[in-house]
N, C-alpha and C positions, 0 to 999 in steps of 0.2 A: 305630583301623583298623590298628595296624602291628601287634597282638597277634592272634594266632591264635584263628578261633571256637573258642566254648565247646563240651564234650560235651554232643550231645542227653540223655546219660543227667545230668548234673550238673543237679542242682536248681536252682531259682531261688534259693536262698537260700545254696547252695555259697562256695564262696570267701571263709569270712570274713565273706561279707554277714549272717546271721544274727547273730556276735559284734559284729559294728558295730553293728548298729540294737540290742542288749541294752546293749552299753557306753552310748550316745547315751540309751536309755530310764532308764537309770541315773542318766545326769550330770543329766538333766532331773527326774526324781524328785527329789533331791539339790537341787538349784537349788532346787525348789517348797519345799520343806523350811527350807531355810535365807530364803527370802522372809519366810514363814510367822514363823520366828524373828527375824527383822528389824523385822518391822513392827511389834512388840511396845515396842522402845524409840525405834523413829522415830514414835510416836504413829498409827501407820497402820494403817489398815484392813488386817484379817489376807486375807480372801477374797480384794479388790481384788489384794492384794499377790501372792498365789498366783495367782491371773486371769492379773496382768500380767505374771510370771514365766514362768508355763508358756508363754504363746501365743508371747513375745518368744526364749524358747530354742528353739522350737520354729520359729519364724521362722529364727532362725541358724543352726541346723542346715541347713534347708533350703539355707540361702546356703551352708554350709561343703561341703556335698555336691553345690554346681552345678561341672560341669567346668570345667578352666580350660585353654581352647582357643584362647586366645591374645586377641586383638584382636577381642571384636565390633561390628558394626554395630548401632546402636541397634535396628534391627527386631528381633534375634536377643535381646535385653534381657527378655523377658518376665516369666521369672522374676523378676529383682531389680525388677520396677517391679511386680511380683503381690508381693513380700515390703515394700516400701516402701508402698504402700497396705494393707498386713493389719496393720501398725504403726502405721499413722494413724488406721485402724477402734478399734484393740485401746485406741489411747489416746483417743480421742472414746468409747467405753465407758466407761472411766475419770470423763471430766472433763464431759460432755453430761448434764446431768440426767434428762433424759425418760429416757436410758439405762440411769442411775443405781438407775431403777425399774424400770426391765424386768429387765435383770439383776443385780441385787442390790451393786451397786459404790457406791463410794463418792468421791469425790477423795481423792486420794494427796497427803501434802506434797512438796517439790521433792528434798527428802534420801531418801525411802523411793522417787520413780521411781527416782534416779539410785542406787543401790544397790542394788532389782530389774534394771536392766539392767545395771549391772557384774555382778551374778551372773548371769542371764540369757546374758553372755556364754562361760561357763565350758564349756556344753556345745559350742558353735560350736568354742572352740576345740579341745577334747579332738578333734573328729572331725577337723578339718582336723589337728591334728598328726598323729595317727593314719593320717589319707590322706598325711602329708609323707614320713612313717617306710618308710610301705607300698610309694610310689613310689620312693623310692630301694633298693627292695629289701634292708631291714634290719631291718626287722617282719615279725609273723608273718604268712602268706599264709592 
């Protein structure tokens, strides 16, 4: 609220917002990619591994790009409790068998989740840096 409205002529995608969401598609590409490569000597399912890669960076993203407006009240929470249940979903995919069959997954061993989500996390961060750099006014606008 303490920044000046935007020009009706500037686009929705003006400011940078376009290079964000290309970087962010990138880091996530990148992430699925390297899963993909992983699971190959954690004895894991390659699909699953791509599955759980993409939904869980794409989850963090989400979280990386909620504003950070100080102190909420649990009501104001929605988001982080809509990304904490899409991670519980993503992983009962995983590990529920009826699942198992409907979408083509497999169970993951304990070495290939926690390796999917350390990468997983690489795009989360890339943005929140990027928004760290941006608000201190020392990256590009």
């Amino acid at each position: 609220m303490k920044s000046p409205p935007r020009s009706p002529r500037e686009t929705i995608l003006g400011n940078g917002l376009l290079r964000q969401i290309a970087w962010a598609a990138a880091a996530i590409a990148v992430v699925s990619l390297a899963a993909s490569a992983v699971a190959v000597p954690l004895h894991a399912h390659r699909q699953t591994s791509v599955f759980l890669a993409l939904g869980l960076a794409q989850l963090g993203v989400a979280l990386a790009l909620r504003s950070r407006a100080g102190r909420r009240p649990w009501r104001g929470r929605g988001l982080e409790l809509a990304i904490l249940v899409s991670a519980v979903l993503q992983l009962l995919a995983v590990y529920v068998p009826m699942l198992n069959t409907l979408l083509g997954t497999r169970p993951l061993p304990l070495p290939a989740v926690l390796a999917v989500a350390a990468l997983a996390l690489g795009p989360a961060l890339l943005v929140g840096f990027s928004r760290l750099i941006r608000a201190r006014g020392t990256g590009p606008r």
